[in-house]
C-alpha positions in Angstrom: 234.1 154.6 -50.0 231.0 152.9 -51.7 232.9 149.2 -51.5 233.5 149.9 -47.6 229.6 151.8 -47.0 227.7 148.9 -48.7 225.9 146.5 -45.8 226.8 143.8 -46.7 230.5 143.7 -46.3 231.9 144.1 -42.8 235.5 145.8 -43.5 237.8 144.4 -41.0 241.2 146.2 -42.0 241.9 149.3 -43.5 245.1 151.1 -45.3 246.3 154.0 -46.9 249.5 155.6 -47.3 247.6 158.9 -46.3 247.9 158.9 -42.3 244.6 161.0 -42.6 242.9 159.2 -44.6 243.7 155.9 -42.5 242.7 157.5 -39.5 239.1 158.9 -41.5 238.4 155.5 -42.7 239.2 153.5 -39.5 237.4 155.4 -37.6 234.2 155.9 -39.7 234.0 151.9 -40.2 235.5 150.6 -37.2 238.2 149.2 -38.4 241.6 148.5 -37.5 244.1 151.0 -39.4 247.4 149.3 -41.8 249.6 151.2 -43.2 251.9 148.9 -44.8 250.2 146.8 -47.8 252.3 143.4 -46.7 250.6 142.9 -43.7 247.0 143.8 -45.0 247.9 141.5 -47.4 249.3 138.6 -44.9 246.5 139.4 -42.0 243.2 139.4 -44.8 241.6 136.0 -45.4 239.3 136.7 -48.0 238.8 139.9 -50.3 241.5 142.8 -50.1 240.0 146.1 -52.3 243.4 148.0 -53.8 243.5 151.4 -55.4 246.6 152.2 -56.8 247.7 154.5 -59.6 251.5 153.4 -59.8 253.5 149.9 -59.7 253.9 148.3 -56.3 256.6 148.0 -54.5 259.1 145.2 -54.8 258.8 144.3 -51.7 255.1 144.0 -51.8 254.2 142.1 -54.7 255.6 138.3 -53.1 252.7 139.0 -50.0 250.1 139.8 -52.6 251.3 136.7 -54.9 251.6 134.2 -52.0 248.1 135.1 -50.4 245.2 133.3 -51.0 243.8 136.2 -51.5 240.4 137.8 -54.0 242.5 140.6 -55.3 239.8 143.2 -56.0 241.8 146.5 -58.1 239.8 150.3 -58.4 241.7 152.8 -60.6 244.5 150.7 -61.3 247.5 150.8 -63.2 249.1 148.8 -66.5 252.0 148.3 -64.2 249.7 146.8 -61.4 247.6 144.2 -63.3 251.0 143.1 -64.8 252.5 142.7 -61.5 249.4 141.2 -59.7 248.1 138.7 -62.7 244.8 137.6 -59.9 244.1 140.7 -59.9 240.2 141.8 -60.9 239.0 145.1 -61.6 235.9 146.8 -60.6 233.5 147.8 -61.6 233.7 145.8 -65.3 231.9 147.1 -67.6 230.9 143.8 -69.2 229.1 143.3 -65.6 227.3 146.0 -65.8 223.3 146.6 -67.1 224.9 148.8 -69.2 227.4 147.2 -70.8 225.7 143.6 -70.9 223.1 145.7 -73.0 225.1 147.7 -75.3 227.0 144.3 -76.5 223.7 142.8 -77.0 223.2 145.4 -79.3 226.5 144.9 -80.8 225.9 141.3 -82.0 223.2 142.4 -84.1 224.1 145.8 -85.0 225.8 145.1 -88.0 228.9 147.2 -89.5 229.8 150.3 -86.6 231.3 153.3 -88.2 231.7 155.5 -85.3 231.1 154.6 -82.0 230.6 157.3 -78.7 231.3 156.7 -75.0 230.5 159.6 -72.6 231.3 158.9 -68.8 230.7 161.3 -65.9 232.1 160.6 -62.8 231.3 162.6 -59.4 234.9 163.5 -58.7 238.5 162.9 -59.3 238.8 159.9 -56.9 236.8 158.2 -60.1 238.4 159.3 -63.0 240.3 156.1 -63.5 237.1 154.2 -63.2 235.4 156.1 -65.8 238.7 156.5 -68.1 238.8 152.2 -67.6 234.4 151.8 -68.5 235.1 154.0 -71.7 238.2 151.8 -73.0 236.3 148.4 -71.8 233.2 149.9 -73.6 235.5 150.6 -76.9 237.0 147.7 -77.0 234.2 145.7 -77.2 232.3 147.6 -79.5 235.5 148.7 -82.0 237.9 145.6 -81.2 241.9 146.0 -81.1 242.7 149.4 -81.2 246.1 151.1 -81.2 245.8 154.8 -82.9 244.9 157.3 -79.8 244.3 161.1 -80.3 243.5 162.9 -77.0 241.9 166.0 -78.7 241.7 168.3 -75.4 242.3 168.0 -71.9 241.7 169.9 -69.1 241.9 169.3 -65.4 239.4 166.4 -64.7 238.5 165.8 -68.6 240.0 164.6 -71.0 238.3 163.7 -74.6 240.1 161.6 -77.5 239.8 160.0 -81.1 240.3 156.1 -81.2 240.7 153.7 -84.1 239.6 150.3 -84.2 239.9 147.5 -86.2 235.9 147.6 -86.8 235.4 151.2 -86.8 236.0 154.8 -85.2 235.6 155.8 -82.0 235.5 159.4 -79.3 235.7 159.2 -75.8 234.9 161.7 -73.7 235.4 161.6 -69.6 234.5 164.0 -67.2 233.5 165.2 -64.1 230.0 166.4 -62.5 227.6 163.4 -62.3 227.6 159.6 -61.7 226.3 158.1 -65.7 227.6 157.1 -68.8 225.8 156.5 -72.7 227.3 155.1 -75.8 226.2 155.7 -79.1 226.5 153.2 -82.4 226.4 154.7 -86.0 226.4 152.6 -88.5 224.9 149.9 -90.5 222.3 149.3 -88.0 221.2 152.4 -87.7 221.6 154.6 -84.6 221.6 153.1 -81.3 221.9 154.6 -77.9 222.2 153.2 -74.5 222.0 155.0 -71.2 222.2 153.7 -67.5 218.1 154.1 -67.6 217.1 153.3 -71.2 218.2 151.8 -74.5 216.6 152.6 -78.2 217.6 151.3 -81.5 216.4 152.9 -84.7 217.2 151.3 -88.2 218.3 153.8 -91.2 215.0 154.4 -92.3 213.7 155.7 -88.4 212.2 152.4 -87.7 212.1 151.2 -84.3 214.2 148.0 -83.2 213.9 147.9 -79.5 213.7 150.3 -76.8 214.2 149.1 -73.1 214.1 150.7 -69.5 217.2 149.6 -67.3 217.4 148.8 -64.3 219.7 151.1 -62.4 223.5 149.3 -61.5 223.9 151.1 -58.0 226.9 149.8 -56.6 226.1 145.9 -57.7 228.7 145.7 -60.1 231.7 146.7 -57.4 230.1 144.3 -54.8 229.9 141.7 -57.3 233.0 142.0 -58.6 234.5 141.3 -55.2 232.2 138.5 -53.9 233.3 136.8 -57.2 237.2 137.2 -56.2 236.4 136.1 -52.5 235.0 132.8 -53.4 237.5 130.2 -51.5 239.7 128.0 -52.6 239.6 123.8 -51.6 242.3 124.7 -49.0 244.5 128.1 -48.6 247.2 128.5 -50.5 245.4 126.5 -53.7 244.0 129.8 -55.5 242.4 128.9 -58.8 243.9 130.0 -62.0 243.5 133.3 -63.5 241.0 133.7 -66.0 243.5 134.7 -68.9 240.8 135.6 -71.6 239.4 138.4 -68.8 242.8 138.9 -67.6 243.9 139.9 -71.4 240.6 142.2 -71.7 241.9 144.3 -68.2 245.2 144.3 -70.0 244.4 145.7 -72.8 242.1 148.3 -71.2 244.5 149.3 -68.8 246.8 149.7 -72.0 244.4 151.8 -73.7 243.9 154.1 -70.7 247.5 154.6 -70.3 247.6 155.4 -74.0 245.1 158.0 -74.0 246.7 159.5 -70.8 249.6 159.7 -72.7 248.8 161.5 -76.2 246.4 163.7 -73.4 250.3 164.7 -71.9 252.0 164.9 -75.7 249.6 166.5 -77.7 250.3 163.8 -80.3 248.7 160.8 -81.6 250.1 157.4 -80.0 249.7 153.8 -80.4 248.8 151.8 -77.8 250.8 148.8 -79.2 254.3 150.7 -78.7 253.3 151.3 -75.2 252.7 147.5 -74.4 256.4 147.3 -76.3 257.7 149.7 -74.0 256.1 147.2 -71.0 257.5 144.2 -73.0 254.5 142.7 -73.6 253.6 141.4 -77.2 250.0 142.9 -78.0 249.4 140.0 -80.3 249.4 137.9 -77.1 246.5 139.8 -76.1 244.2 139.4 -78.6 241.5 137.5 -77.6 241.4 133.8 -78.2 
């Protein structure tokens, strides 16, 4: 709903397997109602917006493939971005004010020895967004991780332990607002970063830096898919996928699923035997 409400797209098609739904949204944004993803697909010049939370049909994945298409993906699955390798996701957190800032920090921050993501998301429709910004976010900050303990869950929260190669992490997602913060402990000092404001404080309560933000809105989603639309020399030449981002959506997929998972066992569980049971090597998604 806030891809299809911003001004400056002009939604032309719409879908959903929900016949309500399709009817809501066509009518709402006059546009003409799909419910079968290989037309949408095959009809759509530019961007096409998915939200999926399983694998796609067989029968779907050649249209998707074939299409010169700017694949734009919301709460996504593992079994999606592996099926669909043009596939973005939105909105990154590496694109964000946020994010751009807390890495920033990163570079300069020293030694991490726990790290803290909190993400709030207005309702379930989000909660794969927010469960994706908190993996992107640990990732960068913590590196390769595969040891995940989801520590409670609850309907629409869920709260886990991670371990990286570069330090200790918790995630925490929930519902009842529209923010996020991350905080750094470590050799740096203490450093925390909001949508609004960032402050840094050495070891000794010295100030580093503290910064107002400006606020994201919904710029990082419309960005995300202005990028994907951008046109090739002639249809049907799309440009190659960016495998150093695609390996970062990978892996954050991977780490969502994972925490999902131990949220469902109860137990600890390692993201690298998921992307086993996928068959996909996790050393081959390392970064470069």
């Amino acid at each position: 709903m806030r891809v299809l409400a911003d001004p400056r797209l002009q939604p032309i098609r719409v879908g959903s397997p929900d016949a309500g739904a399709r009817r809501a949204l066509a009518d709402r944004f006059g546009a003409e109602p799909f419910d079968d993803l290989r037309r949408l697909a095959v009809q759509s010049e530019s961007a096409l917006w998915i939200d999926r939370a399983a694998p796609l049909d067989e029968a779907d994945i050649p249209a998707l493939e074939t299409e010169d298409l700017g694949l734009v993906a919301g709460a996504c699955s593992l079994p999606f971005l592996l099926s669909v390798p043009q596939c973005v996701t939105a909105p990154s957190f590496r694109r964000m004010a946020v994010g751009q800032t807390l890495l920033s920090i990163v570079e300069a921050f020293g030694r991490v020895e726990v790290f803290q993501a909190t993400v709030a998301v207005v309702d379930e429709d989000r909660f794969g967004e927010g469960m994706r910004i908190a993996a992107s976010a640990a990732l960068a900050v913590l590196g390769p991780i595969d040891v995940v303990t989801a520590l409670g869950a609850r309907a629409g929260t869920i709260t886990a332990t991670v371990v990286g190669e570069r330090g200790f992490g918790t995630l925490a997602i929930g519902r009842g607002g529209d923010s996020c913060s991350f905080a750094l402990v470590g050799e740096g000092g203490l450093a925390t970063v909001t949508p609004t404001v960032a402050c840094w404080h050495r070891a000794d309560g010295s100030l580093v830096e503290e910064t107002r933000l400006e606020a994201d809105g919904v710029e990082p989603t419309i960005g995300a898919i202005l990028e994907a639309e951008r046109p090739s020399e002639r249809r049907g030449t799309r440009p190659a996928p960016d495998e150093e981002s695609r390996r970062m959506r990978l892996r954050a997929a991977a780490l969502v699923e994972t925490i999902a998972l131990s949220a469902r066992t109860g137990h600890s569980e390692s993201v690298e035997t998921l992307l086993h049971g996928y068959g996909v090597d996790p050393r081959e998604l390392r970064a470069k």
